[in-house]
N, C-alpha and C positions, 0 to 999 in steps of 0.2 A: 349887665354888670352893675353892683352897685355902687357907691360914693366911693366905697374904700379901696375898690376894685376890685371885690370879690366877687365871684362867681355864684347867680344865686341858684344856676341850674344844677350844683355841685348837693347843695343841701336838700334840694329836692328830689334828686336821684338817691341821695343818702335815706330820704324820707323812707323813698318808696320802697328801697331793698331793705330796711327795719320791717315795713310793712308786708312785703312778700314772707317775711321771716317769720313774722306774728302771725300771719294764716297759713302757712304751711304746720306751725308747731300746735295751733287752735282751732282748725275747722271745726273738728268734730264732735268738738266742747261747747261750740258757742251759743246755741239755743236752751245749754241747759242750767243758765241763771233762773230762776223764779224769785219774783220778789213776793214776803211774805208781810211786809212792812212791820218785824222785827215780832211778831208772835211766834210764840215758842208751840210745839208739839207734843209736851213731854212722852204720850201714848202714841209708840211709834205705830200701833192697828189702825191708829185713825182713818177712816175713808181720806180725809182730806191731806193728811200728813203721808199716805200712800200715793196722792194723786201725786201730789210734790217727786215723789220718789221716781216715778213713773216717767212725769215729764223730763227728770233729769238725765232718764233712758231713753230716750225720743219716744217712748212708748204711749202717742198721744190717744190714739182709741181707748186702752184702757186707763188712760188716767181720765178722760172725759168721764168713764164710766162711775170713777169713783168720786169725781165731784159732783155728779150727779146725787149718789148716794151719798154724799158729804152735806149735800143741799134740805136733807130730810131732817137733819138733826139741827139743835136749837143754840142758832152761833148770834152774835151781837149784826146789826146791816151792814157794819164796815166791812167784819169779816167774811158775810154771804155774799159784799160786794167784792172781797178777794178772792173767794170759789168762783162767783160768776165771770168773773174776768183771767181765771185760770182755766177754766172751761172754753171762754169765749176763745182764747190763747190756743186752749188745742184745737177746735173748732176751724182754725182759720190755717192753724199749718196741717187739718187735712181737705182744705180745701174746700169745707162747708161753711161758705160766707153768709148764706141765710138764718143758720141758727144761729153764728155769731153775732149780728146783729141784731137776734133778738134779745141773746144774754146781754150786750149792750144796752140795749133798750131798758132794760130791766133795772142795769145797774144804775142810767141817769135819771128812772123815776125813783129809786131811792135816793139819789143821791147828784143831783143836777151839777154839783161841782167835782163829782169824780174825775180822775187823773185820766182811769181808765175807758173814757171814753173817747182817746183818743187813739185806744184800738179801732175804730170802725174802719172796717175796709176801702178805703178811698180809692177811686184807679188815679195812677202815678205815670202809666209808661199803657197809652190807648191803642196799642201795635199787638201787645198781648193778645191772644187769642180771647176768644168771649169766654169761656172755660176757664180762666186762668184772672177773670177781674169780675167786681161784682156787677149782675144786671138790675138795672131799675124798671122802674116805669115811669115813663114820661111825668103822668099827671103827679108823681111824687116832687116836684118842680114846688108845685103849689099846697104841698103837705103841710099839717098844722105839727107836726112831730120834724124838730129840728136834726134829728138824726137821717130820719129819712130826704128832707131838702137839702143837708148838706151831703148825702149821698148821690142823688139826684144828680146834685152842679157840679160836684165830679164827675162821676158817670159820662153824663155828655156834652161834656165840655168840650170835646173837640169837633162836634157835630154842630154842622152850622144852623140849619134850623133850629138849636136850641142855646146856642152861643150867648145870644143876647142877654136872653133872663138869668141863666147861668153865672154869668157874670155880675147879671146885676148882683142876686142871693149870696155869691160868695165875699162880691165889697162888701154886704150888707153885714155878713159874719165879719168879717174880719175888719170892721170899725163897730162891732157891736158892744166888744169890752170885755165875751163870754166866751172865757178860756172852758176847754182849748178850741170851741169855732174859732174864733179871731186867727187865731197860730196858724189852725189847718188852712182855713180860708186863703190868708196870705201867700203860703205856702204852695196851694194848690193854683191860683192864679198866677206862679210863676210860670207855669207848663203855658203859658202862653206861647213865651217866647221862644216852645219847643214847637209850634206849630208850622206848615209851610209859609213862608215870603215874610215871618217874623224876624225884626233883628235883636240886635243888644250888645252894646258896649260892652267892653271887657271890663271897665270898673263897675261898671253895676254887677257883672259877675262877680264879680273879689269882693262887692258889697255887699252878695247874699249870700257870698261864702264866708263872712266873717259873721251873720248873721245867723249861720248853722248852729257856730258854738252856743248861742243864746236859747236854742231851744231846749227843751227838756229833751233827755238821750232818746227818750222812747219814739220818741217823734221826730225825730232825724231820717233816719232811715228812707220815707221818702223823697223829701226835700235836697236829699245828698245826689239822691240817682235824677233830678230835674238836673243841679248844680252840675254834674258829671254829663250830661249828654248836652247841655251849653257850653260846658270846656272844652268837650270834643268836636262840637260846632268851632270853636274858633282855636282847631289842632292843636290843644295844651293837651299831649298825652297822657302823659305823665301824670298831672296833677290831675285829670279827669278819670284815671286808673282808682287814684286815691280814693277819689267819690264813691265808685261804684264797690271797691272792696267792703269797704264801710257795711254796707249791706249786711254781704255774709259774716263778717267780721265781727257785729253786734248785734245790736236789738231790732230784729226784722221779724213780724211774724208772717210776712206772708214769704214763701217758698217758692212762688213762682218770681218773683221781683226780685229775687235774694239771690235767685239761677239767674235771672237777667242780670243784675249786676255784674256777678264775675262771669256772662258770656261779655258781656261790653270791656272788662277789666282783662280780659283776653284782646279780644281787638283793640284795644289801645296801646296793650303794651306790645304787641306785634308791630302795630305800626311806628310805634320809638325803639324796633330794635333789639327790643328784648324779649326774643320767642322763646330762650330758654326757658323763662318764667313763664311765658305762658301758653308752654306745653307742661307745667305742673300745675297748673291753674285748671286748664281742661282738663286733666283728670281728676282734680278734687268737685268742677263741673259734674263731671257722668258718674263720681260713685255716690257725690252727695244728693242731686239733684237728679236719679235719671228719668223718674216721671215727668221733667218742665217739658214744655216748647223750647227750651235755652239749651237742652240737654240734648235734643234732635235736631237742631239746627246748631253745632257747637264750632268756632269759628277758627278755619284753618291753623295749627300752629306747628304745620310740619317741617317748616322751614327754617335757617338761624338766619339767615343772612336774608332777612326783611328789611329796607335802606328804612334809613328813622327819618320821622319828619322833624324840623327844625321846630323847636317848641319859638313859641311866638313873645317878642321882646314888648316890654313896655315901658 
């Protein structure tokens, strides 16, 4: 209850059913924003002005193909840095994190302060099958290419033999100054406290979920599904449902983490009670998503009368 005596689980529930209402009426919309950072097309033939077209049909192999062939012709480095990172965009929701990473690569030696490099593939949620998050190599730890060490300190960070250095590399971004390392770095050392025999206050929680809004939208995505599987550590369902919608809801380019979300966004809201919602949830799961591991492993929702857990007072 609050001072007034209102009820704040009343707004929260209010939250949530706006929010089941917004991804029921938008699933199958939501990957096809591109941002073109407000250049115009006037020649709708254009390779590149097709690729746009394309990704707005989830049609991402062939829009790959025509940024590719957009990439031949003679654009200013912003704009080849906008093809490469639309390329890199498709790249990653078909599951080819290698080449993404190069087209990243590419775009931070023209351009070291690009936005878009804060597409590179991070792993978020280390439960993922190996197919499904990007592989390193150890010795990239000690890379002189900032992309690939803060790939690296994601990658195995949850592996104790490499924990230590891991850790070091990622404080090291994330008091370096150099957006967006610092952000991801920050970001990425939260998944600490997703680890076994880890704990965390619930206001440190609330303090890195008010820390969400601060980020740029693009980069939310996976700092929302760490936030969401902490809320779920300490049974906020509800409000850990929220997190994980976000995902599919917005700007996620990875499709396997974005299946992970609403499989989690499923078992939350089963366990607060609300299986109706989330037998409509698993099925925008299996038709949007049915290549994930989220998709074959998709989580009970046959039931209505699941008892809700008591969301946790503070």
């Amino acid at each position: 209850m609050t001072r007034d005596g209102s009820n704040v689980s009343v707004g929260r529930a209010e939250h949530l059913s706006l929010m089941l209402r917004f991804l029921s009426a938008a699933l199958f919309t939501i990957f096809q924003q591109v941002s073109v950072c407000g250049q115009e097309f006037p020649d709708g033939g254009q390779p590149y002005a097709q690729a746009l077209q394309l990704v707005k049909a989830s049609r991402f192999r062939a829009a790959l193909e025509k940024c590719n062939e957009a990439l031949t012709e003679d654009w200013s480095i912003r704009m080849k840095n906008e093809i490469q990172a639309t390329a890199a965009k498709c790249c990653l929701m078909l599951n080819q994190r290698d080449e993404a990473i190069e087209r990243i690569e590419v775009i931070y030696q023209a351009n070291s302060s690009s936005s878009h490099v804060a597409l590179i593939p991070l792993v978020w949620d280390e439960e993922l099958p190996p197919h499904e998050r990007v592989s390193v190599d150890p010795s990239d730890l000690h890379s002189q290419s900032a992309i690939r060490r803060l790939l690296a300190a994601s990658a195995l960070l949850h592996e104790a033999n490499h924990q230590e250095i891991c850790v070091r590399n990622l404080t090291e971004f994330r008091t370096s100054g150099l957006l967006p390392f610092n952000l991801l770095a920050e970001t990425q050392l939260w998944r600490l406290k997703t680890f076994p025999d880890a704990s965390i206050s619930f206001s440190t929680i609330e303090r890195w979920r008010q820390r969400l809004s601060e980020l740029p939208e693009d980069m939310q995505a996976g700092p929302r599904y760490i936030v969401g599987r902490l809320l779920k550590q300490h049974q906020r369902m509800e409000d850990a449902a929220l997190e994980f919608l976000w995902l599919p809801c917005m700007e996620c380019h990875d499709p396997s983490l974005a299946a992970s979300g609403l499989s989690e966004a499923i078992t939350c809201l089963n366990q607060s009670g609300r299986a109706n919602s989330a037998q409509i949830l698993q099925a925008e799961l299996l038709q949007r998503f049915p290549d994930t591991s989220a998709a074959h492993h998709v989580p009970d929702s046959s039931t209505s009368d699941t008892p809700a857990i008591p969301q946790a007072t503070h």
